[in-house]
C-alpha positions as CSV (number, residue, x, y, z in Angstrom):
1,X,182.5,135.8,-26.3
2,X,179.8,136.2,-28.9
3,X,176.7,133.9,-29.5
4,X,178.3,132.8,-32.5
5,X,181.3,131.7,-30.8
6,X,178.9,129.2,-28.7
7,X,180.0,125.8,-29.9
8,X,177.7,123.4,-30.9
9,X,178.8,119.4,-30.3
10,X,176.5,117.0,-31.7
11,X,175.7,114.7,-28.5
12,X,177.0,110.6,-29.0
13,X,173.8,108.7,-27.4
14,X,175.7,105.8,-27.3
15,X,178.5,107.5,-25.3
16,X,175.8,108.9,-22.9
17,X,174.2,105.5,-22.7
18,X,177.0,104.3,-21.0
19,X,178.2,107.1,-18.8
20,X,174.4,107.7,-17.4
21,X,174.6,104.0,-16.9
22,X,178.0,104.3,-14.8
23,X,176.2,107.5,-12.6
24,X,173.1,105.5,-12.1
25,X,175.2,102.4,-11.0
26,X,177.7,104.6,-8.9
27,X,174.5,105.8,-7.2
28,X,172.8,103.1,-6.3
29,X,175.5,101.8,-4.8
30,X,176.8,104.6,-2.8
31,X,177.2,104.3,1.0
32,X,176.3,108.0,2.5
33,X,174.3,110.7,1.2
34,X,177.3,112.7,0.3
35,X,178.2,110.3,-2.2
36,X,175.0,110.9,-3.1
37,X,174.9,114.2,-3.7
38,X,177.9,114.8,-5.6
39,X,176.8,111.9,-8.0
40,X,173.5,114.3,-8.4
41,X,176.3,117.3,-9.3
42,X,177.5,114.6,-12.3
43,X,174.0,114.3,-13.5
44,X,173.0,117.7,-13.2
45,X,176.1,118.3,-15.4
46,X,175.2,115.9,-18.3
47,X,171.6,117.4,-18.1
48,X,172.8,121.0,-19.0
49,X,175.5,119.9,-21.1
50,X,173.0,118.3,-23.5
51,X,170.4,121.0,-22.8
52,X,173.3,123.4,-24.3
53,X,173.5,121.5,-27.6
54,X,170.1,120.4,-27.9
55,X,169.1,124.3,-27.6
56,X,172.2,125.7,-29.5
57,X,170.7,123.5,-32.5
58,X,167.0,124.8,-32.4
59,X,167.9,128.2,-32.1
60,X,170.1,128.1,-34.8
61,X,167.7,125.9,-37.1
62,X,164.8,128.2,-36.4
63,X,166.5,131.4,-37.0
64,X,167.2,129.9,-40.5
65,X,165.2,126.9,-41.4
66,X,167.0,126.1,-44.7
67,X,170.5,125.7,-43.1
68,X,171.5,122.0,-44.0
69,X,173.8,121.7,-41.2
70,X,171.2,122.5,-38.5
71,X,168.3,121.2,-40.2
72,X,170.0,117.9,-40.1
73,X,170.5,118.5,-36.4
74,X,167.2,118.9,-35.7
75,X,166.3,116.1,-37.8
76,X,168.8,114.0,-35.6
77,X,167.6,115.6,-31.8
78,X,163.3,114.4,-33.2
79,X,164.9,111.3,-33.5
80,X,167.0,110.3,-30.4
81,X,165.5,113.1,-28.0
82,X,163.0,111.2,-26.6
83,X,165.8,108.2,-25.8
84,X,167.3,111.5,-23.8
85,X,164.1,111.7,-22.0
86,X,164.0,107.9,-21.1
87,X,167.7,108.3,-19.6
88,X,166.5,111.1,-17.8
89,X,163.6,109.2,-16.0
90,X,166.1,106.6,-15.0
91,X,168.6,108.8,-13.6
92,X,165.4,110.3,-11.9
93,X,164.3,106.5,-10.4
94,X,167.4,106.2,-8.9
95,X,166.8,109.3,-6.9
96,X,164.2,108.9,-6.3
97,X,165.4,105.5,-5.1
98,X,167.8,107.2,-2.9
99,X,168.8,105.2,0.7
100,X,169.4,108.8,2.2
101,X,166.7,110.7,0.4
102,X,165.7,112.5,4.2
103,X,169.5,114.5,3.5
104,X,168.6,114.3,-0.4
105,X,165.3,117.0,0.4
106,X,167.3,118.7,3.0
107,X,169.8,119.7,0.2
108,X,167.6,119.9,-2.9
109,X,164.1,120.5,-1.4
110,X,160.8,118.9,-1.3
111,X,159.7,120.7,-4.3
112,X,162.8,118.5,-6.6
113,X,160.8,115.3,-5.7
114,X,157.5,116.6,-6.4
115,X,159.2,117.6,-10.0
116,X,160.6,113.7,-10.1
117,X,157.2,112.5,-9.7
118,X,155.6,114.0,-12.4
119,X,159.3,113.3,-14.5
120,X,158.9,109.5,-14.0
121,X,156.0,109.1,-16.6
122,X,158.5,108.8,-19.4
123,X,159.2,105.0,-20.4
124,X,160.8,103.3,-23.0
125,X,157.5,102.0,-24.5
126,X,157.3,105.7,-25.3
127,X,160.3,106.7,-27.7
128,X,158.7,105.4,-31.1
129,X,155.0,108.1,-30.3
130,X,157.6,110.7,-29.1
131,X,160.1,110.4,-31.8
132,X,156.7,110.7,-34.6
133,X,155.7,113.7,-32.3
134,X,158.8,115.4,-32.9
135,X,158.4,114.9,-36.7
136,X,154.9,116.1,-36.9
137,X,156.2,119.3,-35.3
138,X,158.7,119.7,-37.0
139,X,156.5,119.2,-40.5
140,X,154.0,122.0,-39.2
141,X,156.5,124.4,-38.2
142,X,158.2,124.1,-41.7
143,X,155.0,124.2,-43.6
144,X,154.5,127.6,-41.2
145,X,158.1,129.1,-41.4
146,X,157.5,128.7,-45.8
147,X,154.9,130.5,-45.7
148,X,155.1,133.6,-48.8
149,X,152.6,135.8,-49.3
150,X,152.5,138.0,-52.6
151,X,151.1,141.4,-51.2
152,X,151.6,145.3,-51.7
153,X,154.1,144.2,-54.6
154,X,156.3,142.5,-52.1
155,X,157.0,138.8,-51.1
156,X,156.1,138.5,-47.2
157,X,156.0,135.9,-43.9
158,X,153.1,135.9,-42.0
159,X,154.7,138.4,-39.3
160,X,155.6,140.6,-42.4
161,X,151.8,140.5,-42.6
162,X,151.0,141.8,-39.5
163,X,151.3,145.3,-40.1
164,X,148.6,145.3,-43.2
165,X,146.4,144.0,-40.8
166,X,146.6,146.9,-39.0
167,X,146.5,149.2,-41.6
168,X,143.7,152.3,-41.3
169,X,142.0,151.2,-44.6
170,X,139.6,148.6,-43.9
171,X,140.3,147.6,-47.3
172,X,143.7,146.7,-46.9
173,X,142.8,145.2,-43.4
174,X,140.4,142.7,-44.7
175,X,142.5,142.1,-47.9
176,X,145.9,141.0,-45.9
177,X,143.1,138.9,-43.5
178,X,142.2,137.5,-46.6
179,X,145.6,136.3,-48.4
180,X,146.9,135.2,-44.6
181,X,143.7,132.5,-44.5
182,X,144.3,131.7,-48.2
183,X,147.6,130.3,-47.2
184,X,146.2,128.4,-44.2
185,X,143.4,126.9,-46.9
186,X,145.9,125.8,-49.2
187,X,147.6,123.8,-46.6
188,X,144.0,123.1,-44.9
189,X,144.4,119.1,-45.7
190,X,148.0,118.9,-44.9
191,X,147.3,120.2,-41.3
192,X,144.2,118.5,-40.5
193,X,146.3,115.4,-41.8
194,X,149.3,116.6,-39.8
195,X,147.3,117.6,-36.1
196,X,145.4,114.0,-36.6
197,X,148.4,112.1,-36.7
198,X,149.2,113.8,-33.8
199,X,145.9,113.9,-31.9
200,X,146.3,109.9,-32.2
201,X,149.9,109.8,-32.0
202,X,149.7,111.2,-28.5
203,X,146.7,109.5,-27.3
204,X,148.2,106.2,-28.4
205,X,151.5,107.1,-26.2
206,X,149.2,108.1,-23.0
207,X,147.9,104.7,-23.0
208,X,150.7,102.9,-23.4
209,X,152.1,104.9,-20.3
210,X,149.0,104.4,-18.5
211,X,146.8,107.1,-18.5
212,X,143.2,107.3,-19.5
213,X,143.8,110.1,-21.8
214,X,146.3,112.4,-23.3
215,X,145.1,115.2,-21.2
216,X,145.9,113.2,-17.9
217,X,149.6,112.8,-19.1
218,X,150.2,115.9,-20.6
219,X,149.1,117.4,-17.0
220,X,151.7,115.4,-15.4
221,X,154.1,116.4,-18.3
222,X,153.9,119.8,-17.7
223,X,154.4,118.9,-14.2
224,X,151.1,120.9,-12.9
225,X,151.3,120.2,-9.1
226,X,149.3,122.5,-7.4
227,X,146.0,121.7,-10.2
228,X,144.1,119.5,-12.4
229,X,141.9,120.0,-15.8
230,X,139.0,120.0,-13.3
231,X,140.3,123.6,-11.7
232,X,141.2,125.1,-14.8
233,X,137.8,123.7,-16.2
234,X,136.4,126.4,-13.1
235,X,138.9,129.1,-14.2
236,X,137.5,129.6,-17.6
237,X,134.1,129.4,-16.4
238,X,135.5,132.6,-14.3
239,X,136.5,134.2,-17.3
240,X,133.3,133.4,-19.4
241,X,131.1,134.8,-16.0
242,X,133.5,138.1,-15.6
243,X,136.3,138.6,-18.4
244,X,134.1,137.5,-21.8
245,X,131.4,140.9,-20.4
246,X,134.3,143.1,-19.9
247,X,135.6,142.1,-23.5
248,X,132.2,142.7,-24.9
249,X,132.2,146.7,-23.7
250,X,135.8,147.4,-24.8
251,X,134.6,146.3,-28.1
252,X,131.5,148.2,-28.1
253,X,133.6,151.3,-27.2
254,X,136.0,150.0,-29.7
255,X,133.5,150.3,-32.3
256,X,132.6,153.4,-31.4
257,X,136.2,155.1,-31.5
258,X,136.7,153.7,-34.8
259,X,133.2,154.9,-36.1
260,X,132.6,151.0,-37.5
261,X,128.9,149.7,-36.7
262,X,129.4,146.1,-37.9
263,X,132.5,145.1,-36.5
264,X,134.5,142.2,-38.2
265,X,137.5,140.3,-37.1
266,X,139.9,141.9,-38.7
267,X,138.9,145.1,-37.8
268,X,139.1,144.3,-33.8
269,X,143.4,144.9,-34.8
270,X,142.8,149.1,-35.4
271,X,142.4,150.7,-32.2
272,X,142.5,154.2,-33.5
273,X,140.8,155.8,-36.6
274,X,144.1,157.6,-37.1
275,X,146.2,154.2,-36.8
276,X,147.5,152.4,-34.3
277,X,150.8,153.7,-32.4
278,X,154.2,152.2,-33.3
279,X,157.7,152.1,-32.3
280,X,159.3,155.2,-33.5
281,X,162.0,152.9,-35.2
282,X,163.8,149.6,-36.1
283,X,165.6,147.2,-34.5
284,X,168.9,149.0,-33.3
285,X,166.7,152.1,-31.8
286,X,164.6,148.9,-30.2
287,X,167.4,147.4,-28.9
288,X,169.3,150.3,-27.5
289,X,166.4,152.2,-26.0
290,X,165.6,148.5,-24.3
291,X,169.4,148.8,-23.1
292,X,169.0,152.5,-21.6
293,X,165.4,151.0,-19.9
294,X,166.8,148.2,-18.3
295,X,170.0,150.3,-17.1
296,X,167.4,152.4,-15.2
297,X,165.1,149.8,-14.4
298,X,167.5,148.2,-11.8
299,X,170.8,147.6,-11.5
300,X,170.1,143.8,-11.5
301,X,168.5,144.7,-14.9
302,X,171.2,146.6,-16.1
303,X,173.8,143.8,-15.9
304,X,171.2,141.3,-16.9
305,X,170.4,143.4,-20.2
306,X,174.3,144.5,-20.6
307,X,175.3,140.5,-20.4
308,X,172.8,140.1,-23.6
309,X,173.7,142.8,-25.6
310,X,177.6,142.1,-25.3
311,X,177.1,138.7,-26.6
312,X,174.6,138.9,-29.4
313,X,171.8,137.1,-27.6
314,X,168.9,137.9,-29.6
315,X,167.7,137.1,-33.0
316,X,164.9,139.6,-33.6
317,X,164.1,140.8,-37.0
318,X,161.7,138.9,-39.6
319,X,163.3,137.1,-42.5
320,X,163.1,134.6,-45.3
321,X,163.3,131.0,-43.9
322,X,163.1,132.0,-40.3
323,X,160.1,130.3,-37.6
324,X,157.5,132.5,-37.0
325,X,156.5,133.5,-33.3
326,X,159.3,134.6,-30.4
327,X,160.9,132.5,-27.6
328,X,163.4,132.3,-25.0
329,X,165.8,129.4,-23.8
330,X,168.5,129.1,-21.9
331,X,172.4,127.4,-23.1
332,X,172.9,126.3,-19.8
333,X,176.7,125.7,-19.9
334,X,177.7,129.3,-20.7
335,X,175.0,131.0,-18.3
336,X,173.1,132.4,-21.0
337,X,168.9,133.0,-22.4
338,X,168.3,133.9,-25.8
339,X,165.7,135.7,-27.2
340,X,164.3,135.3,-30.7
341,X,161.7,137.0,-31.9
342,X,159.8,138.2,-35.5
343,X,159.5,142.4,-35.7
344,X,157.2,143.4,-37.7
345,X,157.5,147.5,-37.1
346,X,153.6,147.0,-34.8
347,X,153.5,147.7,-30.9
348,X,154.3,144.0,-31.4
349,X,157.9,144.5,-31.0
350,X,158.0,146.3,-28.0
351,X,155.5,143.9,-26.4
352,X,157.6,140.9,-27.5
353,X,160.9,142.2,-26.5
354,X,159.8,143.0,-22.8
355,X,157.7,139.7,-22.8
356,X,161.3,137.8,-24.0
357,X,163.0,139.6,-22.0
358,X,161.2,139.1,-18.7
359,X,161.9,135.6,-19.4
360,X,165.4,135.6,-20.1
361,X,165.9,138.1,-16.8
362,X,164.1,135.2,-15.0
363,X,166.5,132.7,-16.4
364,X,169.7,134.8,-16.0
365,X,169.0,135.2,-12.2
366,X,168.0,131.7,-11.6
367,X,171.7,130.4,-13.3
368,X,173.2,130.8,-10.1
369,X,174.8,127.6,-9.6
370,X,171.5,125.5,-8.7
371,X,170.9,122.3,-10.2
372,X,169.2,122.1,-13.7
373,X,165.3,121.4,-12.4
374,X,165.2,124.7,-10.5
375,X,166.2,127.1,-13.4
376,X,163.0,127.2,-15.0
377,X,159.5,127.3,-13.3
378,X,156.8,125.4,-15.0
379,X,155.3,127.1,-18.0
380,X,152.3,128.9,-15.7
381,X,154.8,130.4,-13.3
382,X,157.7,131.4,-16.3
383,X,154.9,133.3,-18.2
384,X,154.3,135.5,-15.2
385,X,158.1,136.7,-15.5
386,X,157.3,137.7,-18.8
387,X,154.3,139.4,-19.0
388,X,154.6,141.2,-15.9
389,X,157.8,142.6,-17.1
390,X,155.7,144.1,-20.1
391,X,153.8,146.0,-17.5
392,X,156.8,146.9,-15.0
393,X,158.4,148.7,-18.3
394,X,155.8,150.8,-18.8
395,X,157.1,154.2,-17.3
396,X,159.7,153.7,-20.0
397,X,157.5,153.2,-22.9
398,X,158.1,157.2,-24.0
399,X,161.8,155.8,-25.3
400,X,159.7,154.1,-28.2
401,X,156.7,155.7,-28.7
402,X,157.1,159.4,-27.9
403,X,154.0,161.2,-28.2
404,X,152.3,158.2,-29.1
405,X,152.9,156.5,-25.4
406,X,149.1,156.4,-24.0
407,X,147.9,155.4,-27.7
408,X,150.4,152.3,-26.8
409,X,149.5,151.3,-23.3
410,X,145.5,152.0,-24.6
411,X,146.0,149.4,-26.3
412,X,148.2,147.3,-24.8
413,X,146.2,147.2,-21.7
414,X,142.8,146.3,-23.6
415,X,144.7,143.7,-26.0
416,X,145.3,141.9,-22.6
417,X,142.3,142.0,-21.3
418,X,140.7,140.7,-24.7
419,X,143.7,138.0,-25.0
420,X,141.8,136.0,-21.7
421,X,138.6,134.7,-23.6
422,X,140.7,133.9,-27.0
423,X,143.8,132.1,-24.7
424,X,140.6,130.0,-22.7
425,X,139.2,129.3,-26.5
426,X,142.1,127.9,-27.2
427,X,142.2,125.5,-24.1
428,X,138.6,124.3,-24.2
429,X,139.3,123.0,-28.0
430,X,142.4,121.2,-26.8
431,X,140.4,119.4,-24.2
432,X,137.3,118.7,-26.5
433,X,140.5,117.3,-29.0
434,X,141.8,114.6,-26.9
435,X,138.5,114.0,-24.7
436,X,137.4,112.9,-28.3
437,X,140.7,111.8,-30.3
438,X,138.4,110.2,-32.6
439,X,136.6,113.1,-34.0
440,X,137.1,114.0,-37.8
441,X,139.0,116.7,-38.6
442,X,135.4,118.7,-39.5
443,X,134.3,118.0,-36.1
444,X,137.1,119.6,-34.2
445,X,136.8,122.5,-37.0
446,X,133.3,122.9,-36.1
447,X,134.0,122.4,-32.3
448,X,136.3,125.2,-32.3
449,X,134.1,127.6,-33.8
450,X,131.1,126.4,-31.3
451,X,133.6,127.4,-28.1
452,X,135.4,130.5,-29.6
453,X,131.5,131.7,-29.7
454,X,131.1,130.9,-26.0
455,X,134.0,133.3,-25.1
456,X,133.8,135.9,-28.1
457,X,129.9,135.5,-28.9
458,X,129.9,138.8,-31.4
459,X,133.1,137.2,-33.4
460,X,132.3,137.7,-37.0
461,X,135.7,136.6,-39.7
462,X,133.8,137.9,-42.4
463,X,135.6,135.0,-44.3
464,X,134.0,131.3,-45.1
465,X,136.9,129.7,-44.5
466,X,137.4,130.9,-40.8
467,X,134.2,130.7,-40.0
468,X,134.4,127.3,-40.2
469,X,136.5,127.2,-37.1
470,X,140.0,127.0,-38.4
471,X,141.5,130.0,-37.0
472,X,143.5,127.9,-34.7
473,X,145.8,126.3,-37.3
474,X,148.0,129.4,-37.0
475,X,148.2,129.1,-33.1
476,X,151.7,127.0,-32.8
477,X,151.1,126.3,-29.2
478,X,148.3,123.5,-30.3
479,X,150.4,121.7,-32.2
480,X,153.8,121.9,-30.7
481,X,153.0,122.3,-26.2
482,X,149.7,121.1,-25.7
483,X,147.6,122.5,-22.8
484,X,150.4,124.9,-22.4
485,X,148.2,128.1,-23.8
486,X,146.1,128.5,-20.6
487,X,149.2,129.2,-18.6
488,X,149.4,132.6,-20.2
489,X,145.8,133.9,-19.4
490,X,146.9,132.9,-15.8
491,X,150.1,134.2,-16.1
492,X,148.2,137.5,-17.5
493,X,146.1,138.1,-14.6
494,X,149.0,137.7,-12.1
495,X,150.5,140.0,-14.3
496,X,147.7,142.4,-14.3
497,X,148.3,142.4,-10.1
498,X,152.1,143.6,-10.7
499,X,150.5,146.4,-13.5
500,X,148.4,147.4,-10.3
501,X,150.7,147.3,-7.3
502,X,153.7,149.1,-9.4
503,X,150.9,152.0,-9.7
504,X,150.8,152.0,-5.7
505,X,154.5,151.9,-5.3
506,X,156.8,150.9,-8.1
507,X,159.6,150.2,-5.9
508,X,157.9,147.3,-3.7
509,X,156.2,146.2,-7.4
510,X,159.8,145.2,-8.5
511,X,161.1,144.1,-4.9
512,X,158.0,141.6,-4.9
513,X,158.7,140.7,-8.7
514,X,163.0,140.1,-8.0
515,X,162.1,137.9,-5.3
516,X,160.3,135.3,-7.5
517,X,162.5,135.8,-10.7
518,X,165.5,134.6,-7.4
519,X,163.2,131.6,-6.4
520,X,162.8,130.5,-10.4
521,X,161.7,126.8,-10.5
522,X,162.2,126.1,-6.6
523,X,158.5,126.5,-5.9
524,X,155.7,125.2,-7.4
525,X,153.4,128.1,-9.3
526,X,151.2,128.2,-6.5
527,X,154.3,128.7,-4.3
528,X,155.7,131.2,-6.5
529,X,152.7,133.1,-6.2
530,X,152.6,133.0,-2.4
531,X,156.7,134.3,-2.9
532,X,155.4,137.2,-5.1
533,X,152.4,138.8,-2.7
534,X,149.5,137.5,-6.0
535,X,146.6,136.5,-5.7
536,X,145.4,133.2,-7.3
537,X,143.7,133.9,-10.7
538,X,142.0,130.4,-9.8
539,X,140.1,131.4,-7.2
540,X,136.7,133.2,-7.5
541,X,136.6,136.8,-7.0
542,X,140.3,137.1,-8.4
543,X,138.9,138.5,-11.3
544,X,136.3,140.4,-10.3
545,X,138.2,141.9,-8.5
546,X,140.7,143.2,-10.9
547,X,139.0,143.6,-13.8
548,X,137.1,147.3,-12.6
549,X,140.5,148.6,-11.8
550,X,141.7,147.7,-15.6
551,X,139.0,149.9,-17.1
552,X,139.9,152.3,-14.7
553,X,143.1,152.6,-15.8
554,X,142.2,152.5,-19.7
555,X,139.2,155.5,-19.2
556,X,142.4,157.4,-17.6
557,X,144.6,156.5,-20.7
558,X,141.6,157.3,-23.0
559,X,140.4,160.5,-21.1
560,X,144.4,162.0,-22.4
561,X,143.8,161.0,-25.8
């Protein structure tokens, strides 16, 4: 069966109404915890059921965003998704409810009530903020996914863009920055009117549910057990003490290499005077090279990798009408992730196809049979899936970039390392945001630029427009998972330990990183963590730590160049 063959089935609320109802009813009234437990089978069957068609229609809608059909589904899942979400908490209340919840946690685990805790913020009081949410999204992502840039003589997306920006002639660097933040000025009103709406959209909903803030419920939302916005306020003054100095010397070496004494923004994307390296062809060589690389990998890989490529599970090139960025999900009811992505012909493809893919492995292991919660970690934990698998890969990278392989990891390895103080940017701002829903759309704008210079103090866009702090309008996370962005700087350090343990013994390396792609969302992050022999990023001297061995590593790289 192909991914085209998956059939989509538009879900009947008011059928589900009732038959939720009926499970809930069955439930409370059950009379042993067996009862129980099979009625918990039932709901765990709706949930990935309607997961399946909810995700079926996104995928499909963002791989073309002018298809009627799908567009209209989308359209319809804005609208009654968060209705989902409120029959979801109630089939959570009632287990949590549970007259035999002691044999409950001895089936499911501890860890499925902490998850229920943190699911049981979602009221009806909430569907009508929700449901506007979903449209504002939805409005940003189209006004994103339209984007057409006239450049070179051709019509372009932005991740058509992407490789202009790293062209060798300044010239044409600074000239595609240009035309990218001329796009983003045209629609600057639209999206300051748009993120508004949904700075106060959100705060509004928070406070209905009764929170203080939107920050407090989006914590909860994200189901962040182990942590609060006070710890991760600690962790970025971590990376401001130990990663922003390390950041500052790569690009003073940078500059250097690249024989550039004033160093602007756009010239931070060439690494090498003679260009940057890049996969030594399009998407079919990507994809079967990726197939060979996985069959050696593991054999756990191999199937995993074999399973995707049989079926059609990716959606990878850059086209007209299609959402920009790269994702994974799962279509729970035929065992299968997907990966969609945006190639561009940059080191970006490789980097996003291992990053996918270390997801959807993740995901594939975890669809073992276990109830719907424990698929998925939260967002923190998921990320380190991916991005270590971008380092585990490495001893393969030759199948793509040939005699250009240390020019790649140069720069992959540095572009990781600098990623840290632009990822904790990008979390500061969204705390300033709804710490101060109020503030103007020029306040935020100028707030952002005020804390990207805390991190990245020598940033210089050489362009008016970004300078006044707007560079964030293109960062979808902000506008579509708040507070989510920090969980990949996290994420990047844990994956940073796998980099440096598969150098000491590859094997254990991918023993260590199996064993928490098998655990999936049973644990908490910190839990995962523990499963996976890493350290916590969190705590101090995680960092420093690490961060001498990285430029170890990259003087080696650079020392064969």
């Amino acid at each position: 069966m192909k991914f085209k063959d998956y059939k989509y089935e538009r879900p009947n609320y008011e059928e589900d109404k009732i038959k939720v109802n009926n499970m809930i009813k069955r439930f409370s009234n059950s009379k042993s915890a067996k009862e129980e437990i099979e009625i918990i089978k039932e709901m765990d069957a709706f949930k990935k059921t309607l997961s399946t068609n909810m995700n079926l229609a996104y995928i499909r809608h963002t791989i073309d965003t002018n298809d009627e059909f799908y567009k209209k589904e989308q359209d319809f899942l804005d609208e009654y998704s968060p209705h989902y979400a409120v029959l979801e908490t109630k089939m959570y209340e009632a287990v949590d409810k549970s007259k035999f919840k002691d044999e409950l946690i001895e089936e499911f685990g501890t860890h499925l009530f902490d998850l229920i805790k943190c699911k049981l913020i979602f009221k009806d009081e909430a569907v009508p903020y929700k449901q506007k949410e979903n449209q504002l999204i939805t409005k940003y992502n189209k006004i994103i996914a339209s984007c057409q840039i006239e450049f070179d003589g051709k019509t372009l997306t932005l991740p058509q863009m992407a490789p202009y920006t790293q062209s060798i002639d300044r010239g044409v660097r600074k000239a595609a920055t240009e035309k990218i933040a001329e796009f983003f000025e045209e629609h600057e009103e639209e999206i300051d009117k748009i993120y508004d709406e949904m700075v106060h959209v959100r705060t509004e909903m928070a406070h209905v549910l009764g929170f203080d803030s939107y920050i407090d419920y989006q914590y909860k939302a994200l189901m962040r057990t182990d942590y609060d916005k006070n710890d991760v306020a600690k962790y970025r003054e971590y990376v401001k003490k130990y990663v922003t100095p390390v950041y500052l010397k790569l690009l003073e070496k940078q500059s250097k290499r690249i024989g550039i004494d004033d160093m602007k923004a756009y010239d931070t994307n060439i690494i090498f005077t003679d260009g940057n390296a890049k996969p030594h062809g399009g998407r079919d060589f990507l994809v079967e090279n990726a197939k060979k690389m996985y069959g050696e990998l593991s054999p756990q890989t191999g199937e995993f990798f074999n399973f995707m490529y049989d079926r059609d599970l990716f959606d990878l090139e850059s086209k007209k009408g299609k959402e920009s960025g790269g994702y994974c999900t799962t279509i729970e009811d035929y065992n299968s992730p997907f990966i969609f992505a945006n190639f561009n012909g940059t080191t970006h493809d490789v980097e996003v196809m291992t990053h996918e893919a270390g997801h959807a492995f993740q995901a594939f292991t975890s669809m073992d049979g276990r109830i719907f919660e424990y698929i998925w970690p939260t967002y923190e934990a998921c990320e380190i899936h991916s991005m270590s698998m971008e380092f585990l890969t490495w001893p393969w990278m030759e199948l793509f970039f040939e005699d250009e392989t240390d020019k790649f990891k140069f720069s992959h390895l540095s572009g990781a390392i600098n990623f840290i103080p632009y990822g904790v940017t990008i979390d500061h701002f969204q705390h300033y945001v709804y710490e101060n829903p109020d503030a103007t759309p020029e306040d935020r704008k100028a707030k952002y630029h005020e804390i990207e210079k805390m991190y990245r103090p020598n940033l210089d866009y050489d362009n008016e427009f970004l300078e006044k702090g707007t560079w964030w309008y293109r960062q979808g996370h902000v506008f579509n998972e708040p507070f989510y962005y920090i969980d990949y700087t996290l994420a990047q350090v844990c994956a940073f330990e796998f980099l440096l343990k598969s150098r000491e013994d590859r094997q254990k390396a991918f023993e260590d990183y199996l064993e928490i792609c098998k655990v999936g969302g049973l644990k908490s992050f910190f839990g995962i963590m523990e499963a996976g022999n890493i350290k916590n990023p969190m705590e101090d001297g995680v960092l420093e730590e690490i961060l001498p061995k990285l430029l170890k590593i990259l003087d080696e790289i650079e020392e064969r160049l």
